[in-house]
C-alpha positions in Angstrom: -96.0 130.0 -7.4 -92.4 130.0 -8.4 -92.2 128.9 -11.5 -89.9 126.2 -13.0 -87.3 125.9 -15.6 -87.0 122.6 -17.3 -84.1 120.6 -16.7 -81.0 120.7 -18.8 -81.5 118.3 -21.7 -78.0 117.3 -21.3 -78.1 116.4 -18.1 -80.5 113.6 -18.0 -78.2 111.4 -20.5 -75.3 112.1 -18.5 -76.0 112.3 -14.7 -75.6 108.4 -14.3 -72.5 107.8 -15.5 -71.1 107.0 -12.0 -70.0 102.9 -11.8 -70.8 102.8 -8.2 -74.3 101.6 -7.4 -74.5 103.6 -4.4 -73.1 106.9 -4.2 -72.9 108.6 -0.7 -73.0 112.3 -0.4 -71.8 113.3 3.2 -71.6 116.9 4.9 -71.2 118.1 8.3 -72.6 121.5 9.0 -73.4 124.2 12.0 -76.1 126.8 11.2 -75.6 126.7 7.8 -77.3 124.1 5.7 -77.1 125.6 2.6 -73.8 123.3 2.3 -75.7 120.2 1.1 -77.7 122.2 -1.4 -74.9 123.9 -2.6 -72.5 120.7 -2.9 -75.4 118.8 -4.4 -75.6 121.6 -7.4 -72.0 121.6 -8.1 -71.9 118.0 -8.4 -74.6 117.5 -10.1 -76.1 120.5 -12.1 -73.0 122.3 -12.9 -69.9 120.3 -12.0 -66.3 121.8 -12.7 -65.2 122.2 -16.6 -64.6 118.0 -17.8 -65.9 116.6 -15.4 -69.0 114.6 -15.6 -72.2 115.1 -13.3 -72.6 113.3 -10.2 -75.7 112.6 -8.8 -75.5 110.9 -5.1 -78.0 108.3 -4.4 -78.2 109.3 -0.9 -77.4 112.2 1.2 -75.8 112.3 4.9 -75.5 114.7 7.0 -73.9 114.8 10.8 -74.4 117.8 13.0 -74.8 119.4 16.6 -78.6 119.0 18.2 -79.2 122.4 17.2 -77.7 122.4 13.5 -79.3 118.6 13.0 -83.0 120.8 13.6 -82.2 123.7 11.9 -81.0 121.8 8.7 -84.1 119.4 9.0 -86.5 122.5 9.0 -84.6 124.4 5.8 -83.7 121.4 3.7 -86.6 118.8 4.1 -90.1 120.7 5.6 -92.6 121.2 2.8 -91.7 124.9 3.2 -89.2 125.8 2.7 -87.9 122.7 1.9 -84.4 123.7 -0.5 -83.3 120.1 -0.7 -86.6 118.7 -2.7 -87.0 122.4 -4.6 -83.6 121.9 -5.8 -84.3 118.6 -7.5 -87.4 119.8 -8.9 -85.9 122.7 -10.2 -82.7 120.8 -11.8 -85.2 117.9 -12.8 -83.0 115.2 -10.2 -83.6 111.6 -10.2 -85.0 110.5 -6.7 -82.0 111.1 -3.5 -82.6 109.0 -0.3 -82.2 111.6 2.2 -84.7 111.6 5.4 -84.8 112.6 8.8 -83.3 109.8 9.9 -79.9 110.8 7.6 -79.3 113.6 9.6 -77.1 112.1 12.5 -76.6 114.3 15.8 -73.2 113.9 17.7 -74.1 112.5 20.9 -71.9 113.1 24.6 -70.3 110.5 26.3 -73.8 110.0 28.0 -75.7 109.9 25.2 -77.5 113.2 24.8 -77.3 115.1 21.6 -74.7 117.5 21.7 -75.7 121.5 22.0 -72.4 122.3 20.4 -68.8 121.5 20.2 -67.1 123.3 22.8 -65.1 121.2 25.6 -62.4 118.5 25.1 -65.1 115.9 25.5 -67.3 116.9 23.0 -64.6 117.2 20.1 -63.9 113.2 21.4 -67.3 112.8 20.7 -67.0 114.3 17.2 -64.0 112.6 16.3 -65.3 109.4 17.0 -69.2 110.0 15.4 -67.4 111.3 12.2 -64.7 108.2 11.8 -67.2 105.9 12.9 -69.8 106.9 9.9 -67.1 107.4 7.1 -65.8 103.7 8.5 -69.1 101.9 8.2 -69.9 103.7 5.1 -66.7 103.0 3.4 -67.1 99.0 4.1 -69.0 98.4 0.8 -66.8 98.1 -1.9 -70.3 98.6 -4.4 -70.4 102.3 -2.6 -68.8 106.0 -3.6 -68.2 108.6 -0.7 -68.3 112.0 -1.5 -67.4 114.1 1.5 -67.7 117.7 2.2 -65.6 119.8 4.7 -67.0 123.2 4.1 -69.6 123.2 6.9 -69.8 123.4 10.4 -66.9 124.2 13.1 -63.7 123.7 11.9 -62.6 120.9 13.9 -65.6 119.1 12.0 -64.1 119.4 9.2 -60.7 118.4 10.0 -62.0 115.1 11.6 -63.5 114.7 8.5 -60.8 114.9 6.5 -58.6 112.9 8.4 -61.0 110.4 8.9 -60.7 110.2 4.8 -57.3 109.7 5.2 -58.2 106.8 7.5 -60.5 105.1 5.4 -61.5 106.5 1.6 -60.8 104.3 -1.1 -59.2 105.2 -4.6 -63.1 105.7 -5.4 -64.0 108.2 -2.8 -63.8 112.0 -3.1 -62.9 115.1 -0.6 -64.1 118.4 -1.5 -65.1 122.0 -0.5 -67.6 124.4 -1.8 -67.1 128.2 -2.6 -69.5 130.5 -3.1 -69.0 134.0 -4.8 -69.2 137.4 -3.2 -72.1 138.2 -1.1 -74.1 135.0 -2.0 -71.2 133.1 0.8 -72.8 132.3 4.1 -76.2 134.6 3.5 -79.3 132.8 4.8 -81.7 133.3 2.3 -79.3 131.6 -0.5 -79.0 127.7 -0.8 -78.3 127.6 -4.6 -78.1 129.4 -8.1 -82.0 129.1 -9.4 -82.9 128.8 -13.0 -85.3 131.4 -12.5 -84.9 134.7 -11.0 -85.5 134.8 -7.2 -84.2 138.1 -5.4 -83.2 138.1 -1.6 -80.7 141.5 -0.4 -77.4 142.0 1.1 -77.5 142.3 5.2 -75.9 146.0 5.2 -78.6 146.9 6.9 -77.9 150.6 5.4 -77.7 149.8 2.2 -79.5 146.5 1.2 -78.9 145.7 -2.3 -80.7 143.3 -4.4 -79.4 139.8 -5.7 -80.6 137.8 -8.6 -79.5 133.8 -7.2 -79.5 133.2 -10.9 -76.1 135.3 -10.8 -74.8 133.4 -8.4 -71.3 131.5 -9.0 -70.8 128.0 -7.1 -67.6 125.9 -7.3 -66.0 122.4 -6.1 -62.7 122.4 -5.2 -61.6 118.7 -4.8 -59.2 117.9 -1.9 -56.7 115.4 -2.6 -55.6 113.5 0.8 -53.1 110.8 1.8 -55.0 107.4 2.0 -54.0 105.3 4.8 -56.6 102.8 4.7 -54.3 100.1 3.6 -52.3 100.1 6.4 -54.7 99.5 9.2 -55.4 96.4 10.4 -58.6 94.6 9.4 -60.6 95.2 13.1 -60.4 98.3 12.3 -61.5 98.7 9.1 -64.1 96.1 10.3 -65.4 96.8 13.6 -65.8 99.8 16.3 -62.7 102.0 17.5 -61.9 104.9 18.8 -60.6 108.0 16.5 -58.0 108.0 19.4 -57.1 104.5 19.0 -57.0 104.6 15.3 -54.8 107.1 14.8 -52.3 106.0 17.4 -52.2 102.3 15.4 -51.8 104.0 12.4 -48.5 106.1 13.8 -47.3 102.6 14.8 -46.7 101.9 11.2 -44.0 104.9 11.0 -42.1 103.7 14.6 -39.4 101.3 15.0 -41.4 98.1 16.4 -40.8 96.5 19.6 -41.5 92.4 19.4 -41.9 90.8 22.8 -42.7 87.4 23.2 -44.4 86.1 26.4 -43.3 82.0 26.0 -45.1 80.9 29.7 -48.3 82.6 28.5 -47.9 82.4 24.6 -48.5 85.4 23.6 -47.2 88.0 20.9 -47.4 91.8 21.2 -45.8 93.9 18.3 -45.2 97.3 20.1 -47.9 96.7 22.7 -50.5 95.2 20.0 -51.4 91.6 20.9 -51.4 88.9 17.7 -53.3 85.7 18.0 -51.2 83.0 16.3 -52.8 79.8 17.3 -50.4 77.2 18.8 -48.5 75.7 16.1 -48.5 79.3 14.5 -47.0 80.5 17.8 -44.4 77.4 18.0 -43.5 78.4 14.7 -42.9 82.0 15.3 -41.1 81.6 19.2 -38.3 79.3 17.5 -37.3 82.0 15.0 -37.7 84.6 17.4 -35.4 82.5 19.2 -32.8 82.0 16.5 -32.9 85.9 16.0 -31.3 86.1 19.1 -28.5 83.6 18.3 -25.8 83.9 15.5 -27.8 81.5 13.4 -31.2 83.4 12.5 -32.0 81.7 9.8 -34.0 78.0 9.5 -33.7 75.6 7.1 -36.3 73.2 8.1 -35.5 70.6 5.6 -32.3 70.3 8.1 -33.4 67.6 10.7 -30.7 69.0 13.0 -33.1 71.8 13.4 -36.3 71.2 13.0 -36.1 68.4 15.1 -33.3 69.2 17.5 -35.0 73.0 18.4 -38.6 72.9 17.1 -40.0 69.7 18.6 -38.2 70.6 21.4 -39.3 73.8 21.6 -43.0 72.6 21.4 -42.7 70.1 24.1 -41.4 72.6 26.4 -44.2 75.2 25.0 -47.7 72.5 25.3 -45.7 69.9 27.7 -44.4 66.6 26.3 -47.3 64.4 26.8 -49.8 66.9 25.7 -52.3 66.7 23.0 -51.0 69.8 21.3 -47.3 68.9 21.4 -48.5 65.2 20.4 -50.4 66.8 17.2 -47.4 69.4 16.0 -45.2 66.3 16.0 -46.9 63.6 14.7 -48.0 66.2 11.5 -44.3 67.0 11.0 -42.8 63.6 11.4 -46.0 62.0 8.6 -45.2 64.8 6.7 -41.3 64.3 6.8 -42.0 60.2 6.0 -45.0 60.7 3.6 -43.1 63.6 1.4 -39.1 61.9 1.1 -37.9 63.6 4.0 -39.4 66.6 3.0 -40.8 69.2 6.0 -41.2 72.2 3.8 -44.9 71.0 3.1 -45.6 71.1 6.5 -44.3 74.3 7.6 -45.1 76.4 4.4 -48.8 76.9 5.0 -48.2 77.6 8.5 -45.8 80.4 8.0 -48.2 81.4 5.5 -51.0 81.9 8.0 -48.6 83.1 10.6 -47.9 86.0 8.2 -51.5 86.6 7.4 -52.3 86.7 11.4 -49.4 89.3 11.7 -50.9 91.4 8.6 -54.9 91.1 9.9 -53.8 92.3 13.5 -51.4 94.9 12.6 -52.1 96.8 9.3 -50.0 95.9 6.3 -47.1 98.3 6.9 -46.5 97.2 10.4 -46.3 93.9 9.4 -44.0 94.0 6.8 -41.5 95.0 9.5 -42.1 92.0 11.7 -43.2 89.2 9.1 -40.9 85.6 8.5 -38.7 86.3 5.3 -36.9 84.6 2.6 -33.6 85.0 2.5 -31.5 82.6 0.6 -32.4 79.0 -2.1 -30.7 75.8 -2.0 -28.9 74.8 -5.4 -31.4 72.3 -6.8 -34.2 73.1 -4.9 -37.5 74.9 -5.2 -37.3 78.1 -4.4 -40.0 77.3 -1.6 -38.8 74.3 -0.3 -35.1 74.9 -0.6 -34.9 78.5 0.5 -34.0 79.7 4.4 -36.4 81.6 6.5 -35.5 84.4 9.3 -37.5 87.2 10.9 -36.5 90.7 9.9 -32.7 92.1 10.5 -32.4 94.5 13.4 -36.0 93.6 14.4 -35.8 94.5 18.8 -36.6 91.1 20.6 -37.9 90.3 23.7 -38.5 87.2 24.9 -39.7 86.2 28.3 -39.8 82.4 29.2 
């Protein structure tokens, strides 16, 4: 029987440190699986000089059919079983990592992929890999730690871009390095606390190694976070990698506004936004005025709301409709109840207009296409005496 070295006394007090409840270790990796077992030492038996131990609470790991199997066999079978002889060895608190944490990439017709070889299957890899690092990054109670060193490349770069797509300030990108001939050798998952010998693969000249001696680092990855700039369905719900990442380059292009006034509808450069209908109202009459030499609205002005808003709306719903009927009867109470007074009424719907524009679009797009402030009234509130315009230089089309 091997035998076992206590754990370091040290580490117990300080190896739950972490703020985050749930902390998420995730790898890819080919037909190497010593990856997990030696990212899981480095963060939490011998982390980097300063920094504290961290100690995941669960373990992830996405692979090819083949890799899945070949990791499930070395990490988590009775024998050998590295993954659970690594927390006995290092004294580890209980890690959630089963079978059923091992996700296989799956083709387009749902078989497990053999490996990742054709345009196709790196589609499917793209998407597995965002998809997971999406849905795990929805909690904001949760940590992600996220390995690139194993597996194909591609692997890894989907990974770390699908970081970029979605890690919070809390998450973490890193890679694992392994000294001299202790990288990529079969037999070696981590450094023991014991001696345990396994040899070189010159097959000439086989030397002995003591995994004791073995040197294991973390070098953290520092990536751009984008997160904040996507809109909420896709921080929320299922899209492609494809998909994301074009919406995401949206936010760096000039947008295109076209507004569709027979079928109500808004499309910032080819993305549709749901307004409702006095939201929509709202936004076609300064759309309107964008086109004109008068962008700007003053809606305390009767000459405007009621000589090109009402107007507009009865053209929009119909005159006689219930829609047109409501918008004007809620702005002419509001304009009699509040003395003269229409701010009140169309504050909160340029608020929700703007939050509509923000939840469909990512923050950074729809900065560029939100209603804006521009100018107060001597006397006035700055909300209810200012002027309100979409953005300068903002490309318009309307279609009636």
């Amino acid at each position: 029987m091997i035998p076992v070295s206590p754990p370091d006394p040290q580490l117990k007090f300080t190896m739950n440190m972490s703020a985050f409840d749930r902390r998420i270790l995730i790898c890819t990796t080919g037909m190497s699986p010593q990856v997990v077992t030696e990212t899981l030492f480095a963060l939490a038996v011998r982390p980097s000089a300063g920094q504290q131990p961290w100690v995941p609470t669960e373990v992830h790991l996405i692979s090819t059919r083949q890799g899945a199997e070949h990791a499930r066999l070395n990490l988590l079978s009775t024998t050998p079983g590295w993954f659970h002889k690594l927390r006995a060895d290092y004294g580890l608190p209980p890690i959630l990592f089963t079978p059923e944490h091992i996700h296989c990439i799956e083709a387009q017709d749902g078989q497990p992929l053999e490996d990742i070889r054709t345009p196709a299957d790196n589609e499917a890899t793209a998407d597995r890999i965002a998809e997971l690092i999406r849905s795990f990054s929805q909690q904001e109670s949760a940590q992600l730690h996220v390995s690139i060193a194993g597996g194909r490349k591609t692997m890894g770069y989907y990974l770390g871009y699908a970081m970029s797509l979605y890690g919070r300030a809390q998450d973490r990108l890193s890679h694992v390095l392994v000294n001299g001939a202790f990288e990529s050798h079969p037999e070696f998952y981590y450094p023991t606390p014991y001696e345990r010998v396994i040899h070189t693969r010159d097959p000439k000249n086989p030397l002995a190694l003591d995994c004791r001696n073995a040197q294991v680092d973390l070098a953290e990855i520092p990536f751009v976070r984008l997160r904040d700039g996507l809109p909420q369905r896709l921080l929320h719900g299922h899209a492609r990698f494809t998909e994301t990442i074009e919406i995401a380059n949206l936010a760096h292009a000039s947008p295109v506004l076209r507004i569709d006034l027979r079928r109500r509808s808004v499309e910032v450069s080819g993305l549709p936004v749901a307004l409702g209908e006095s939201g929509f109202a709202l936004y076609a009459w300064l759309a309107k005025r964008a086109l004109t030499d008068e962008p700007e609205v003053d809606w305390t002005d009767p000459a405007q709301w009621d000589g090109e808003f009402v107007p507009l709306v009865r053209r929009l719903f119909g005159e006689f409709d219930s829609v047109s009927e409501r918008i004007e009867e809620s702005l002419r109470r509001n304009f009699k109840e509040r003395s003269n007074e229409t701010a009140h009424y169309f504050l909160p719907l340029l608020s929700r207009v703007n939050k509509a524009l923000e939840e469909a679009l990512g923050e950074a797009l729809a900065r560029r296409v939100q209603v804006v402030r521009v100018g107060e009234k001597r006397g006035r509130s700055a909300e209810t005496g200012s002027r309100y315009r979409l953005p300068a230089d903002l490309p318009i089309e309307i279609e009636s």
